[in-house]
TIPAKE-606875 format. One record per atom (N, C-alpha, C): y, z, x. Coordinates in pm, whole numbers, padded with zeros to 5 digits, always signed. Each point is the difference from the previous one (the first is absolute). Layout:
# residues N
YZX/...
# end
This chain:
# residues 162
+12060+11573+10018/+00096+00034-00103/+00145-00012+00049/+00047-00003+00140/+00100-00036+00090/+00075-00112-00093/-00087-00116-00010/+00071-00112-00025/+00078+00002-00185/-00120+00087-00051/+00021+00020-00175/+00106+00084+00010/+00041+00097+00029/+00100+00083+00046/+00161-00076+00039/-00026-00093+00105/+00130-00046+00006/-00015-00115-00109/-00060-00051-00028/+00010-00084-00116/+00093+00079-00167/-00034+00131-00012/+00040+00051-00072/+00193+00038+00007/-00023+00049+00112/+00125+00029+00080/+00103-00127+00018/-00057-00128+00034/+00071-00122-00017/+00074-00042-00139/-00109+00059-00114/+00007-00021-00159/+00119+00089-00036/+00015+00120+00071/+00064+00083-00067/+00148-00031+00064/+00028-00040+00115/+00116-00074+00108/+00074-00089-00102/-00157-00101-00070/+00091-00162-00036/+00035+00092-00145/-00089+00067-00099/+00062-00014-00131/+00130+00085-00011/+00111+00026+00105/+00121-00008-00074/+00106-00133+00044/-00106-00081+00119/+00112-00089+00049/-00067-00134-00074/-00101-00001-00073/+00027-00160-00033/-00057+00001-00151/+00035-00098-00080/-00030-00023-00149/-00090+00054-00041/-00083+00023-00124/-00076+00058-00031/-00172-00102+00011/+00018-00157-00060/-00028-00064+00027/-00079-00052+00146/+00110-00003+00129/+00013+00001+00123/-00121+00109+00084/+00030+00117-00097/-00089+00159+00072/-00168-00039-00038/+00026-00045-00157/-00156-00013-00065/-00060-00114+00089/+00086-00106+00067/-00098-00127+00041/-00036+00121+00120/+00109+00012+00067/-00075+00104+00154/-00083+00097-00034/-00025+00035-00093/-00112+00117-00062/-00115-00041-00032/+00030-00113-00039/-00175-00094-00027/-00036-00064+00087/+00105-00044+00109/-00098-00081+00092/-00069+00143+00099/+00077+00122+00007/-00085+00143+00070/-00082+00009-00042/-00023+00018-00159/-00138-00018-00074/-00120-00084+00049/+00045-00156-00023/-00116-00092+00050/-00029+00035+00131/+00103+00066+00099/-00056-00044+00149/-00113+00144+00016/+00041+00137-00081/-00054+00103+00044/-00097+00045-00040/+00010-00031-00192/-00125+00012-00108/-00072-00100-00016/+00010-00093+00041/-00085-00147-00025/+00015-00064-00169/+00088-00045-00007/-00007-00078-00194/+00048-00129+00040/-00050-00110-00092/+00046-00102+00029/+00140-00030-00095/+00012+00067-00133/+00169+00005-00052/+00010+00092-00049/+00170+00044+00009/+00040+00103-00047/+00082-00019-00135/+00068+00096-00072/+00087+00009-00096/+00035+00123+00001/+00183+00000-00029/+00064+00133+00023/+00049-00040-00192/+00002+00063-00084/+00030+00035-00126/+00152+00078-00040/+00061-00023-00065/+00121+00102-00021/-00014+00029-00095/+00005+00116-00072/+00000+00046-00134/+00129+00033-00047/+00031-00081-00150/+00123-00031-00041/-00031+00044-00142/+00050+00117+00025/-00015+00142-00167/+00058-00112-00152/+00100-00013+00077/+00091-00037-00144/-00061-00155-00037/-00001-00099+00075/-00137-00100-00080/-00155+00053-00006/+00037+00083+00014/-00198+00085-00030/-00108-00130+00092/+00008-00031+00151/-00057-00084+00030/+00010+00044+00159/-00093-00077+00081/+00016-00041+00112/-00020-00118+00125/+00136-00033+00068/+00044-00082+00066/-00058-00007+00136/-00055-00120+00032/-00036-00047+00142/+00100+00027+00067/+00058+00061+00140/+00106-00038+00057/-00054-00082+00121/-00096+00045+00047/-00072-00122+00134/-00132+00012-00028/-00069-00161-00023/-00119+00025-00032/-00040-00150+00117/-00082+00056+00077/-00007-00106+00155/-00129-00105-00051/+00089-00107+00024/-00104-00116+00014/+00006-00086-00108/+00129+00028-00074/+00001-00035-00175/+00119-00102+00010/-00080-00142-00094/+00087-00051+00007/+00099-00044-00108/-00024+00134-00104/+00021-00009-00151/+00146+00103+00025/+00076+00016-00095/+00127+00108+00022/-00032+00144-00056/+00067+00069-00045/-00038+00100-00042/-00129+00030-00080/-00097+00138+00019/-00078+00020-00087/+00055+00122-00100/-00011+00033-00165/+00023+00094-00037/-00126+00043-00098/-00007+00113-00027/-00151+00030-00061/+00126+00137-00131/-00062+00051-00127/+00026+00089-00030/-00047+00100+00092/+00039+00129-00014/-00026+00096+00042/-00126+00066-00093/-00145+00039+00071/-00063+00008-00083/-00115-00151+00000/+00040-00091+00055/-00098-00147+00002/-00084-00004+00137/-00090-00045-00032/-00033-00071+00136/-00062+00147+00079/-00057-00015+00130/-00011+00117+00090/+00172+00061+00054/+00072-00087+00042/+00102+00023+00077/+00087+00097-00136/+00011-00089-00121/+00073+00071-00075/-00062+00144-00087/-00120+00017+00074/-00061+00108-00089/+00035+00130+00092/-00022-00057+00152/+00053+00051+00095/+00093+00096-00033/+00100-00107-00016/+00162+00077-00046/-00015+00050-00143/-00072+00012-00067/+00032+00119-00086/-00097+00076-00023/-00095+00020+00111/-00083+00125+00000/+00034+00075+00123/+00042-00057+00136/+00016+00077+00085/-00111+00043+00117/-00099-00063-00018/-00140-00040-00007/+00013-00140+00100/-00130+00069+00109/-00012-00131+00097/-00128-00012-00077/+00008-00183-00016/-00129-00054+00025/-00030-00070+00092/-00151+00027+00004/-00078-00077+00133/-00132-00041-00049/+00035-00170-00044/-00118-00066-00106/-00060-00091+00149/-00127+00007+00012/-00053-00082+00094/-00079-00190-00034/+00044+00009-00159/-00033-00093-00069/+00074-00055-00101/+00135-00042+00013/+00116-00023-00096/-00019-00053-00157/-00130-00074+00002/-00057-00073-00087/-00058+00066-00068/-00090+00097+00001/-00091+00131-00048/+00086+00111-00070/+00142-00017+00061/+00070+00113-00043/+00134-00073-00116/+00002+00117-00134/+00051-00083-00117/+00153-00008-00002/+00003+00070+00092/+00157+00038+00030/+00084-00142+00062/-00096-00057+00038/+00045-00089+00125/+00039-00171-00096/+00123-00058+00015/+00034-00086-00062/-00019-00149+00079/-00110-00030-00020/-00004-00131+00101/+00094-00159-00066/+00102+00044-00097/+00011-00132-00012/+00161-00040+00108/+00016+00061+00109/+00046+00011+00093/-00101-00102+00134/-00102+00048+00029/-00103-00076+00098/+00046-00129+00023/-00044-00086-00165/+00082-00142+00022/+00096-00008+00007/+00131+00032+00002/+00110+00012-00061/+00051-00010+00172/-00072+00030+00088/+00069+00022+00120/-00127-00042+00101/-00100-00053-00049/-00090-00058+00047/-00059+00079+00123/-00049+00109-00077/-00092+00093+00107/-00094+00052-00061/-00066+00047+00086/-00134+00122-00072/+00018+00156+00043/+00035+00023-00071/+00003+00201-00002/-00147+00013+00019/-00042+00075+00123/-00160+00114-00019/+00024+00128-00027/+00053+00104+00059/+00050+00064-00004/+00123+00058+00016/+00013+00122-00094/+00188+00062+00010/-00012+00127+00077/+00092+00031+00069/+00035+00103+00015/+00181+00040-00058/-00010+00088-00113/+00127+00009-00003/+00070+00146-00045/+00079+00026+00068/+00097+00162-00002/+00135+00006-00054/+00046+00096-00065/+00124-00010-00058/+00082+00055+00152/+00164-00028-00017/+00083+00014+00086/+00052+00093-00061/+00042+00155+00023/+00061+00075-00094/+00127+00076+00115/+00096+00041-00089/+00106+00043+00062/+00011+00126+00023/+00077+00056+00059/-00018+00206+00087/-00056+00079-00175/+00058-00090-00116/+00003+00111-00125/-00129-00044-00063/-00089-00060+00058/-00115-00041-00026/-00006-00117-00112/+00126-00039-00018/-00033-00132-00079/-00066-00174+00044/-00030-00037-00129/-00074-00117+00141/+00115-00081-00070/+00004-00093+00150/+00172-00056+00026/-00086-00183+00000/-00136-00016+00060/-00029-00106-00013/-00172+00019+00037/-00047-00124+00064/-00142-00003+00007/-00017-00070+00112/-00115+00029+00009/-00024-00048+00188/-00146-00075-00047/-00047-00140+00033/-00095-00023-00044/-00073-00108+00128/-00103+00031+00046/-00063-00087+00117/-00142-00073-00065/-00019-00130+00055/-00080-00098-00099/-00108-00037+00163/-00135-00007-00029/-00093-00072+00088/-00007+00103+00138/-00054+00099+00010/+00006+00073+00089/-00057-00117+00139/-00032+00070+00127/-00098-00115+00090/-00068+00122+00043/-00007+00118-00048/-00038+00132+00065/-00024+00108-00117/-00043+00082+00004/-00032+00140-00131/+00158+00103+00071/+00092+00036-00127/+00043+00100+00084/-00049+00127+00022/+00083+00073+00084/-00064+00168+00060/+00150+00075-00062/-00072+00100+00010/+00149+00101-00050/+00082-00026+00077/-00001-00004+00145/+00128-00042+00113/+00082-00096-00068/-00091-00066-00061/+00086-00167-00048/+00047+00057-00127/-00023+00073-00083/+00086+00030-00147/+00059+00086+00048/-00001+00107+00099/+00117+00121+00053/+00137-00058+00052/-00043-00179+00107/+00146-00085+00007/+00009-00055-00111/-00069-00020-00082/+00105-00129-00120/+00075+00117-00095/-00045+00128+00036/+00092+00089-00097/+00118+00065+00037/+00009-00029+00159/+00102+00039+00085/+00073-00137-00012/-00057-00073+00019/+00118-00146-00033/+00041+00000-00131/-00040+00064-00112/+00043-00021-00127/+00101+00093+00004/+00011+00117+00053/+00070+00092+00043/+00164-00101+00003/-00022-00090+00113/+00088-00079+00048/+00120-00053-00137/-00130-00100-00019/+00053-00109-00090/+00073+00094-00162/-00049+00144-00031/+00068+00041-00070/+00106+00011+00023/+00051+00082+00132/+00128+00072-00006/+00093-00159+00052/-00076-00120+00041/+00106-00125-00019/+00035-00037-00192/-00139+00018-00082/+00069+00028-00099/+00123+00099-00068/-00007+00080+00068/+00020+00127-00033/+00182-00082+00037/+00013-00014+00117/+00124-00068+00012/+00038-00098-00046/-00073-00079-00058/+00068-00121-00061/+00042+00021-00153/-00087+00108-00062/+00032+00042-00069/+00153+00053-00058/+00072+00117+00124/+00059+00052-00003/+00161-00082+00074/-00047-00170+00062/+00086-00103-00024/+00067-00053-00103/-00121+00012-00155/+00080-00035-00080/-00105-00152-00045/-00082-00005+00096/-00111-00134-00004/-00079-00022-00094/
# end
């Protein structure tokens, strides 16, 4: 747990010194190296278009993704507050595959958690695709300490004016 620990501690160092963007790629590649997923997606939830925004989604060679809030797993995510953890993306009705082609992959499974801020709002969504491993609570106790992170970098970009 040594290494998950300073990994966390590294997260919490970079998100006031580098973009928000910048923190999420270093947050997902901690993800792949520690939880095992083969892609990630960090989500921003954007109240006033009632929707939510890809800000780094790894391996994509398409530009932004946006979903309503409320669509899809990721966007149901963000407006229930509610992790899901579908082990069969296809089986589950929530799940919008006309994305798969669109970026020429195959989703098996999601794992995905809202990012919420100190006042418990969710600020965005944290979503991991193709596990190579089952997680253990160790592994959802760091992705909730890293979400920890990536909020309060929202939390500041916010309060930039961004």
């Amino acid at each position: 747990m040594d290494k998950r620990h300073d990994a966390i501690e590294t997260a919490k160092l970079l998100s006031g010194a580098l973009s928000f963007d910048d923190l999420s790629r270093v947050v997902l590649k901690i993800i792949r190296d520690e939880v095992g997923i083969d892609r990630g997606t960090i989500f921003v939830v954007d109240r006033k278009r009632g929707e939510i925004r890809s800000s780094v989604a790894e391996k994509m060679k398409v530009g932004e993704i946006a979903l309503p809030i409320g669509s899809g797993i990721a966007g149901t995510v963000a407006e229930t507050g509610q992790t899901i953890d579908t082990q069969d993306a296809y089986s589950d009705d929530r799940f919008d595959a006309k994305f798969d082609p669109l970026l020429n992959y195959e989703t098996r499974d999601i794992f995905c958690m809202p990012i919420k801020n100190n006042g418990g709002e969710i600020v965005g969504v944290l979503e991991l695709l193709n596990r190579t491993r089952p997680l253990t609570n160790g592994d959802k106790e760091f992705l909730t300490q890293l979400t920890v992170q990536l909020a309060s970098a929202l939390e500041r970009l916010a309060k930039m004016g961004s």
